[in-house]
N, C-alpha and C positions, 0 to 999 in steps of 0.2 A: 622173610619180610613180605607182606601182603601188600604189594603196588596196587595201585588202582590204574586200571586202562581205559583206552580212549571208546567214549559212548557214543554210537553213531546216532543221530537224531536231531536230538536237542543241540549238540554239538557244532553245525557246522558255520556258526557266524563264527568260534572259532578256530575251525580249521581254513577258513578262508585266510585265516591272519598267518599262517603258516607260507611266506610267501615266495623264501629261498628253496622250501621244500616244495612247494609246486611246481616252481620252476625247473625244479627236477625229476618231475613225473612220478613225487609219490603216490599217488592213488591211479596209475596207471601202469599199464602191462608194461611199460620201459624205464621202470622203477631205477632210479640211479641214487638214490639213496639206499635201499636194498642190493643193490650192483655192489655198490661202493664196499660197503661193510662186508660182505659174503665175499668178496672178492679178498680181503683187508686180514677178514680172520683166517682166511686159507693161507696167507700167505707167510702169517707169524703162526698160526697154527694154535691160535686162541677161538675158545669157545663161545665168546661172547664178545660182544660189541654195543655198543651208543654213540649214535652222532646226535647233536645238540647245536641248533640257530640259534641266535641270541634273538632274544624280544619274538621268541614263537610259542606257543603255548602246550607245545606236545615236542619231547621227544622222542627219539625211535631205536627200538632195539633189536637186535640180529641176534640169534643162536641157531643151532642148526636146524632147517626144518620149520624154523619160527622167524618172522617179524611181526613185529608188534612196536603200539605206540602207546604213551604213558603222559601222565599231565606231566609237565615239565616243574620242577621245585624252583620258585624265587629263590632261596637261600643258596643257590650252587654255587655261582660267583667260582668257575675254575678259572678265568681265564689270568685271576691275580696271582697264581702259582706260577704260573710260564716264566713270567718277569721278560719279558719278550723273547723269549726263545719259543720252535716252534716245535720241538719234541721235548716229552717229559718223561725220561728213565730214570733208572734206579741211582744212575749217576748224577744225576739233579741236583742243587742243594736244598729243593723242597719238597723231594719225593715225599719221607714220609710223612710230612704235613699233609700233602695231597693225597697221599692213599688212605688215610685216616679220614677226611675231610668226606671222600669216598665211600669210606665203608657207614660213615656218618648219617650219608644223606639215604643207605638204605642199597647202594651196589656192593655185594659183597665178592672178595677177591683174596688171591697171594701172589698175584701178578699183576700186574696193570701198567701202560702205557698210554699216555695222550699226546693228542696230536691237537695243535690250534691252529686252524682255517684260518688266512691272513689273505687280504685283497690287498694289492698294491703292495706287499710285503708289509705292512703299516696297520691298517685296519682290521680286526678280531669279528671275524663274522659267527663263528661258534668253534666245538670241539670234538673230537672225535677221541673213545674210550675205549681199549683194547686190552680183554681182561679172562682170566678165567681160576680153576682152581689148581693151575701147576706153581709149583715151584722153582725149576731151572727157569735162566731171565732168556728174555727174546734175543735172537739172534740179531747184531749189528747190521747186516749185508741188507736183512731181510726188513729191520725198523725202516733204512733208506729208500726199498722198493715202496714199501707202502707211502714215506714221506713224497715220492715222488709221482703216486698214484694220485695222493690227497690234494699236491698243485693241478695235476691235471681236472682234478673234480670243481678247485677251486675256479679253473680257465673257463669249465664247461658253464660254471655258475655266472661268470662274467658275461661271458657270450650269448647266453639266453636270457639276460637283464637287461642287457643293450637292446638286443632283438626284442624284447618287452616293447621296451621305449618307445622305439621304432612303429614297433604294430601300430603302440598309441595314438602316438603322430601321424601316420598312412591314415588310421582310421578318422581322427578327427580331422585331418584335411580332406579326405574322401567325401564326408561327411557335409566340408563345408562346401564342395566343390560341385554338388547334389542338389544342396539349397539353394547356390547364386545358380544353378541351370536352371532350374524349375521356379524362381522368383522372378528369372530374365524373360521369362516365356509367359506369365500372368502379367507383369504389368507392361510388357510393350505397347499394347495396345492401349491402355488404362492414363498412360499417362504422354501420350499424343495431342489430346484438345490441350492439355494446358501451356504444353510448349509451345504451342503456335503462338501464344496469344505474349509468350513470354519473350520466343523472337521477332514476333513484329514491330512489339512497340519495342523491344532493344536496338531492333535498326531504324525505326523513327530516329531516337535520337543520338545512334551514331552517325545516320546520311542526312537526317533534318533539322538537329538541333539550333541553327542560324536563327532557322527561321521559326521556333518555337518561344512562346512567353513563360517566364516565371513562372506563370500558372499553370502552364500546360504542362510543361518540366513537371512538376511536381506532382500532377495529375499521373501522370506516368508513374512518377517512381512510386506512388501511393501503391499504383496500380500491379506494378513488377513487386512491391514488396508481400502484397498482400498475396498475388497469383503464387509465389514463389511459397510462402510459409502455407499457404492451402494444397501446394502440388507435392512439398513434405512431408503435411499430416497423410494426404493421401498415399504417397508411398508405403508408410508408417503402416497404417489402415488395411492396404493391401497385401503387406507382411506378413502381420497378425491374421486377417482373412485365411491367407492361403495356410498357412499354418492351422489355424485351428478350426475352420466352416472347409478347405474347400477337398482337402485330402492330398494337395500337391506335396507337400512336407510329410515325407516319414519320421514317426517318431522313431529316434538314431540316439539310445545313451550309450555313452562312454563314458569313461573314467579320463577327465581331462583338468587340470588346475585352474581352478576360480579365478586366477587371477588373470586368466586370460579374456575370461569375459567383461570382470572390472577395467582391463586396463579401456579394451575398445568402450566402455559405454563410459570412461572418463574421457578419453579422447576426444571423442564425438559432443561431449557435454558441455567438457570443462570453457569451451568460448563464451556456451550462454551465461556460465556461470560468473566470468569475469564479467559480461555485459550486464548482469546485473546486480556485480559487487557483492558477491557471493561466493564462499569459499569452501569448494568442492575437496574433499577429502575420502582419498584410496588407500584405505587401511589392512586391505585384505592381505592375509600371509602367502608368501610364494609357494608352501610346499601344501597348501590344502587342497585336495583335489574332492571333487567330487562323480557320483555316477547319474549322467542326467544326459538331456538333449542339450548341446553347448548352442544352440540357436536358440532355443526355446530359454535357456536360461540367460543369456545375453539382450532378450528380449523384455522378458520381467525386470530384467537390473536397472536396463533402459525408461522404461515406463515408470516404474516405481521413482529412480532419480530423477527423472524432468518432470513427474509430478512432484518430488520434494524442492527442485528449484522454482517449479510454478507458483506455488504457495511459500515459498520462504520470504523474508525480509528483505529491501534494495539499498536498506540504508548504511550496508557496510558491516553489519552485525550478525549478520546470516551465515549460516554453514550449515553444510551436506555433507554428511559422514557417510561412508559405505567399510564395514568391517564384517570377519566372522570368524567363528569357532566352532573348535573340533570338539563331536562326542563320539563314544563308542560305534553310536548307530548314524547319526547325523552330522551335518554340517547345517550349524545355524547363519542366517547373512542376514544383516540387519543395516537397512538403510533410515537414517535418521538425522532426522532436520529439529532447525529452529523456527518454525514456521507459523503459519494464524493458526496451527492445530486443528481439531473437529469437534463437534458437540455430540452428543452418545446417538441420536437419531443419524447423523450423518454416517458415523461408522458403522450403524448397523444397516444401510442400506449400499453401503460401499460396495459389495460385491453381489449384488441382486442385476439381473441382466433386465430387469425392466428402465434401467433408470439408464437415460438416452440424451441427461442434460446435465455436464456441469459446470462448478464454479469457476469464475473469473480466477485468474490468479494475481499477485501484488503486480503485475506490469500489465492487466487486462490481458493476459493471455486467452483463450478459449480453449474447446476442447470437445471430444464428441463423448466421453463420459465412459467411453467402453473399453479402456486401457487397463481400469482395475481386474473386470472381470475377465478378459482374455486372462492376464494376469493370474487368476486364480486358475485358469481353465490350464494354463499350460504350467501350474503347479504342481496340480491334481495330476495332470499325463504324465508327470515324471516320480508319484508316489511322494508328494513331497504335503507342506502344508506351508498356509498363509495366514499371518496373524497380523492385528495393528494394536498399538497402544499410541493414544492421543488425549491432551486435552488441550481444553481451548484456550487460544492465547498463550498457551505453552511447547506449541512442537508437536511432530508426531516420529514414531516409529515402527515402519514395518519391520516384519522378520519373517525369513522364506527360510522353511528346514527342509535339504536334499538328502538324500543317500549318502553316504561316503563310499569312497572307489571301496572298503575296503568290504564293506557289504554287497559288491556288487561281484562277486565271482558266483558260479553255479554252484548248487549245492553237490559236494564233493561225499563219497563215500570211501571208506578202505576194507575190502573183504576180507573174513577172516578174524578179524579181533573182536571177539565175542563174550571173552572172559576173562578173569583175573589169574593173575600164575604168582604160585609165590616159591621165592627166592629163600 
């Protein structure tokens, strides 16, 4: 039978998706999937082998001399023979359902043995195929040495997934722990004149208030509320500065879950949103990750939602959704209101960096007008894009399409497989 094998090129969005087997160093010199099998056939004295991920796109196969990898067949479905056991001999009550099932899909045999990879004793992570053209059946002693090689393969698969994890986490905390250094060092100085002015008059009227009028009270608290929400925007301002004009902020992507970004920029929101009877909604799924700067993109979510609460409704009827979805290549995030919407001139100069003035929002908010286009700018830096769909009097909604983690590995090669071999 004429297999078709794996084409290196066009191929690697997905061999990136192979991700059990990376973690096991197939395209590298400590190849433990090649270990595994060659180690596996020596020791039952079979000539051939296949270990099989589930939900990977390439199997891989051992003979002497050769490994090689093959597009993997949707239709194998072995893992339904085992019936949960985690060797499959001759003494089976589904062998030769299984060995026909086998020779079906195009491996052909008079002997064969499988083995199903189980994590936690419980979960079927794939299958291991130990086959060739003898006739006497495999030695018992020897099936348990390999069942006992295949748990240690399975340990090594556990321990280098945790250790995945782990890197993840180090690196996005590293990451974040970079930003707060090099943001604490731009704005200390930046943000000195407004404190003064924000503790003087707050001790006015903790040591003077006796002697203060109505009017004066008030005078103040105009005065602290207004210093205060202008010493925010500035912070805000200064964020985005260092970040995209001043070079403080290295662009840092990682592979980290959106939802970690929605939850901080609902956190942080969600007050203004009750304050103005508005109802903020984090729809994002917990297991979407994406590969991007997690500051850079907790910063767009931010901007994009407190412009969709700027502009929404206060009369109770209002709502800010924030969701997204997974494609092949993307992750779509789509923030989207009920709000006075935009007229087609408006969104077409939405993201033009001349425009340095804008609209009021339904509670007179203000605004310096440049939050779109950072916006766009710290899109563009992480390979991504920005869209709106608006109409007036009806709502708007933006949509940010990132990377997925799962496009975001290097591009992988495997030496050596260059042609087709037929069986």
């Amino acid at each position: 039978m004429k297999m078709q094998l794996l084409e290196i090129g066009s191929e690697t969005e997905q061999l990136s998706a192979c991700r059990i087997s990376l973690l096991l160093g197939v395209f590298t010199s400590e190849n433990r999937v090649e270990g595994f099998l060659k180690f596996a056939r020596g020791i039952l004295q079979a000539e051939r082998g296949i270990l099989a991920f589930h939900h990977e796109p390439y199997i891989w196969y051992s003979a002497p001399e050769s490994f090689k990898a093959f597009h993997a067949q949707k239709e194998a479905n072995l893992v339904s023979f085992f019936e949960g056991d985690t060797i499959l001999t001759t003494k089976h009550k589904n062998y030769a359902a299984f060995s026909q099932h086998v020779h079906d899909l195009g491996v052909g045999h008079n002997r064969i043995v499988g083995f199903d990879l189980k994590i936690n004793k419980t979960e079927s992570i794939g299958q291991v195929l130990l086959f060739d053209e003898q006739t006497e059946s495999f030695n018992e002693e020897n099936l348990q040495l390999v069942h006992e090689f295949a748990m240690s393969l399975i340990n090594i698969i556990e321990l280098r997934s945790n250790y995945a994890e782990l890197k993840e986490l180090y690196e996005q905390q590293s990451a974040l722990n970079f930003s707060k250094t090099k943001f604490f060092q731009i704005i200390a100085h930046d943000l000195r004149a407004p404190f003064h002015g924000l503790i003087g008059f707050s001790e006015v009227l903790a040591q003077e208030r006796e002697t203060l009028d109505d009017s004066s009270i008030q005078s103040i608290a105009d005065y602290l509320l207004d210093t205060s929400q202008s010493t925010y925007n500035l912070l805000e301002s200064l964020l985005n500065w260092a970040m995209a004009e001043g070079g403080r902020f290295v662009y840092h992507p990682i592979n980290f879950n959106l939802k970690q970004s929605s939850k901080i920029v609902f956190d942080v929101l969600n007050s203004l949103a009750i304050k103005k009877n508005i109802q903020l909604i984090d729809q994002v799924p917990d297991d979407i990750k994406v590969y991007a700067d997690i500051n850079m993109v907790t910063s767009v979510l931010q901007n994009l939602v407190s412009n969709a609460l700027k502009f929404t409704h206060v009369d109770g009827t209002g709502k800010v959704t924030i969701h997204a979805e997974q494609s092949a290549q993307y992750v779509d995030i789509y923030i989207q209101d009920t709000g006075l919407g935009m007229t087609q001139q408006q969104i077409d100069e939405l993201f033009q960096p001349r425009l340095t003035v804008s609209f009021k929002g339904t509670a007179g908010e203000k605004g310096t007008g440049l939050g779109l286009v950072l916006c766009k700018r710290f899109v563009d830096l992480n390979q991504g894009e920005i869209s709106v769909q608006s109409k007036e009097g009806a709502g708007t909604t933006f949509k940010v399409s990132l990377p997925t983690a799962l496009n975001a590995h290097q591009t992988l090669s495997l030496n050596g497989v260059k042609q087709a071999i037929t069986e």
